[in-house]
N, C-alpha and C positions, 0 to 999 in steps of 0.2 A: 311586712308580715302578710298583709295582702295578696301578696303575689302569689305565694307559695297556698293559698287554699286555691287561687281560681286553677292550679296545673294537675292536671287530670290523674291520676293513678290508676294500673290497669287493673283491670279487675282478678281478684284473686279468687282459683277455686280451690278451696280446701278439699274435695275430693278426690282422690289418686285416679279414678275410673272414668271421671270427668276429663282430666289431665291427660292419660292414658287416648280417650279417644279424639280430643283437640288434635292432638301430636299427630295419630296417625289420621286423621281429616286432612290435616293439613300437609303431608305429601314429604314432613321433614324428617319423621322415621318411618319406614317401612316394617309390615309384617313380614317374620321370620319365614321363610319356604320350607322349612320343617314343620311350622305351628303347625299347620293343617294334619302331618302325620301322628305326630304327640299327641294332638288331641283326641283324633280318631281311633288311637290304639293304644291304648295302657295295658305298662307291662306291670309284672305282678311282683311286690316289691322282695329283693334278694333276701333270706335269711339263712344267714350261714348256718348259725346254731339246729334250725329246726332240721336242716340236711340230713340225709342216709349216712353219707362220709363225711368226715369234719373235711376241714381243709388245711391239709399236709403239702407241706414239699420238702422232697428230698431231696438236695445237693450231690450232683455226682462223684464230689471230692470227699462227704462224708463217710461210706464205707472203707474209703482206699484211707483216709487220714487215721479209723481207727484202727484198719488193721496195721498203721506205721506206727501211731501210739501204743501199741498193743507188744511188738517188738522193740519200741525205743520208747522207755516209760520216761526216761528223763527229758524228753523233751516237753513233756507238760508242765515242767520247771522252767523250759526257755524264757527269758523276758523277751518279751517284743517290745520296739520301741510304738509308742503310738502318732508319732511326728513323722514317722516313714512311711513311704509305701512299698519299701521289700517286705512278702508277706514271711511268718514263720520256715521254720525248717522241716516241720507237716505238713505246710499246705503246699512246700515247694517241691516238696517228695511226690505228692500227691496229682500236684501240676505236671510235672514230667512223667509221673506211671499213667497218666489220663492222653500225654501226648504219645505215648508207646501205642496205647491201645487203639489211637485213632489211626496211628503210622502200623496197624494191625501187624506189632513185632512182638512175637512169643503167646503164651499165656498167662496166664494170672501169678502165679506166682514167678514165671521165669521175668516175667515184665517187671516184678517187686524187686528181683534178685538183679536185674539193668539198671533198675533204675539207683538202687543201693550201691552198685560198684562205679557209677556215674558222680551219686554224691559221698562218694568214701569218704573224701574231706574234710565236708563241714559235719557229717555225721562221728568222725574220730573227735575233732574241734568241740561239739556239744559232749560227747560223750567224756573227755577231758576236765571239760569244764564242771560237770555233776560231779566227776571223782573227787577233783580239785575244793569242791564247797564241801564233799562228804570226809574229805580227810583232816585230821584233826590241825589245829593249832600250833600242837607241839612237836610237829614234824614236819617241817618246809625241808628240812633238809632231802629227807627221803622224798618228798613231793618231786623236786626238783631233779632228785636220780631218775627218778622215773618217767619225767620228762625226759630228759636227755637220753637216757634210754629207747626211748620211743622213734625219739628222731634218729639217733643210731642204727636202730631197726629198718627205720624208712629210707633211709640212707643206701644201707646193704641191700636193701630191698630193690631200690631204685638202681645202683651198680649192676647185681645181677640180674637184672631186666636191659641193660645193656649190653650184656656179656662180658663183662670185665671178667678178672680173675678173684674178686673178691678180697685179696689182702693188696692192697697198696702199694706194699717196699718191697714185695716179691717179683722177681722176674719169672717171664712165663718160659715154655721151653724154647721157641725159636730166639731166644734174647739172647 
C-alpha cells in the first residue's frame, strides 16, 4: 500500500487553454499555416434565406424529360426498379436528346424526333404495357390479338424495309 502513494502522478490541468498551449510549447503540435489568415480575416457568415435569389438549380435533363413526359404520359406510370442503376425511360430519352445536342445534330424538336425513332422500341414496349394494364380483365383474348397483331405489323414492316415482295408464297416476276 505504501508504494503506490510515494509514485508521483502527473500533474493534471483541467483547463483546455492551459492544455492547448503546453502542446504547442512543446514543439509536438504545431500551429495551423492558415491560423494566421482565419484569424486576420473573417468572412461574413453565408445566409441563404436572407439572399436576392433563393438557391435553385436546374438540371439540364429537366426541361427535355418534361417535354418527353408531356408526349408519353404513361411513362409516369413506369416502375423503376430502385436496386438498379439503369435510369428510367425519361431520363434515358432525355440522356440521348442532351448527347444529340452536344454532337450539335439537328434542332430541338428534330433532335426529339432522332432521338424518338432511336428508342422506337422500348417506347412501343412502355406504350404496350399501359394499354395492357388499361385493358380490361375480361378480355385477354383480344389483348393478345392485338399483340400479335402488332408484331405482324413489325414483321411486314421489317420485310419491306428489306425489299422483299411482301407476301411469302408468292413468286416474284423473274421466278
Amino acid at each position: 500500500m505504501e508504494f503506490w502513494r510515494l509514485v508521483q502522478r502527473p500533474q493534471r490541468h483541467h483547463n483546455l487553454v492551459v492544455k492547448l498551449m503546453r502542446d504547442l510549447e512543446s514543439g509536438y503540435f504545431a500551429v495551423p499555416r492558415h491560423y494566421d489568415v482565419l484569424a486576420s480575416y473573417r468572412t461574413e457568415p453565408l445566409m441563404p434565406a436572407k439572399a436576392a435569389i433563393p438557391a435553385h438549380v436546374e438540371l439540364y435533363e429537366k426541361p427535355l424529360m418534361r417535354r418527353f413526359l408531356k408526349a408519353y404520359p404513361e411513362a409516369k406510370a413506369e416502375p423503376v426498379a430502385l436496386s438498379s442503376f439503369r435510369p428510367s425511360t425519361a431520363r434515358r430519352f432525355a440522356h440521348r436528346e442532351a448527347q444529340l445536342a452536344t454532337q450539335h445534330v439537328g434542332k430541338g424538336e428534330s433532335r426529339f424526333g432522332i432521338a424518338e425513332r432511336e428508342m422506337a422500341e422500348p417506347l412501343a414496349e412502355m406504350r404496350r404495357r399501359a394499354l395492357g394494364e388499361l385493358a380490361s380483365a375480361a378480355s385477354p383474348l383480344e389483348f393478345m390479338q392485338l399483340q400479335e397483331q402488332e408484331q405482324l405489323d413489325a414483321g411486314m414492316a421489317a420485310l419491306a424495309a428489306q425489299g422483299g415482295s411482301g407476301a411469302p408464297g408468292r413468286l416474284g416476276p423473274g421466278r
